[in-house]
N, C-alpha and C positions, 0 to 999 in steps of 0.2 A: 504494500500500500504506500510507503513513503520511500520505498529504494533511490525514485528520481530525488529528491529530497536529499535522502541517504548519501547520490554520489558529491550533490551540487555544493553541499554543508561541508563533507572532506574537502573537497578542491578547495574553498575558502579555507576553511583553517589552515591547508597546505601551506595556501597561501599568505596566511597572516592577514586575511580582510576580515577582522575579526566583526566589527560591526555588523557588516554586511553578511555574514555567517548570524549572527543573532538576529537581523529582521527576518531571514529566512525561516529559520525557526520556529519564534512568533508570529509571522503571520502563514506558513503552510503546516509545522506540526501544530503548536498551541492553538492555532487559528484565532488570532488576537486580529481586532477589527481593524484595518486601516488606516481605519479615522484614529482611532487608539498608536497605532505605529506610527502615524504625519503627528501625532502632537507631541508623542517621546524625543521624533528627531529633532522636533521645534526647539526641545527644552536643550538637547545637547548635554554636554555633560565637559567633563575635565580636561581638555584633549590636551598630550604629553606628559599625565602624571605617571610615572612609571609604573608604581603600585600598583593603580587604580588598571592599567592595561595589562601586570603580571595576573590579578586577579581575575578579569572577563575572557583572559588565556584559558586561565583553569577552568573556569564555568564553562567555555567552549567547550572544555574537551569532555568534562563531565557530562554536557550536553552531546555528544557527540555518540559519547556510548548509550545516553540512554535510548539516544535515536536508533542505533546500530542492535540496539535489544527489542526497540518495538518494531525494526525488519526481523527480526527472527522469531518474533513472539507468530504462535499459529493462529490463523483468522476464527479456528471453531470455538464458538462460544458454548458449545455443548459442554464443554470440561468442566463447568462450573456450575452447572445442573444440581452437583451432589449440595451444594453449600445451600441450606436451610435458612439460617438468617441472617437477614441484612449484617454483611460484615464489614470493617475497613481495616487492610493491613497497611503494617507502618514499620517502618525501622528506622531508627537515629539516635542519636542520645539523649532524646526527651520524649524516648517513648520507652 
């Protein structure tokens, strides 16, 4: 379902267009509105603080795998037929 996605979001981080690797994201996996993407770029953000660019590095990549696991995750949703009640799983350190 998102392989094109899948390849187009590598070739940016390859590339280090990291921005441009995050609106793809948000607006084809997250599906964040447009309208929502045109006023995030309006706001802008820090451009040249090292930090702030070694950190949206990591989140790319983090984001990169989560993308790369929902290409491999299987489309049937029969698997989860057996789960009885409304459940939400979670993993982090505040759960």
């Amino acid at each position: 379902m998102f392989q094109g996605s899948l390849d187009q979001y590598r070739s940016l981080i390859t590339a280090g267009v990291i921005p441009a690797a995050t609106r793809l994201f948000a607006g084809e996996v997250a599906r964040v509105p447009a309208a929502v993407l045109n006023a995030l770029a309006l706001a802008g953000g820090d451009e040249g603080d090292a930090a702030q660019d070694a950190a949206d590095a990591a989140e790319a990549v983090g984001r990169l795998h989560d993308l790369e696991a929902m290409v491999a995750d299987e489309a049937d949703l029969r698997r989860w037929r057996r789960v009885e009640l409304p459940v939400l799983l979670m993993q982090g350190a505040d759960t």
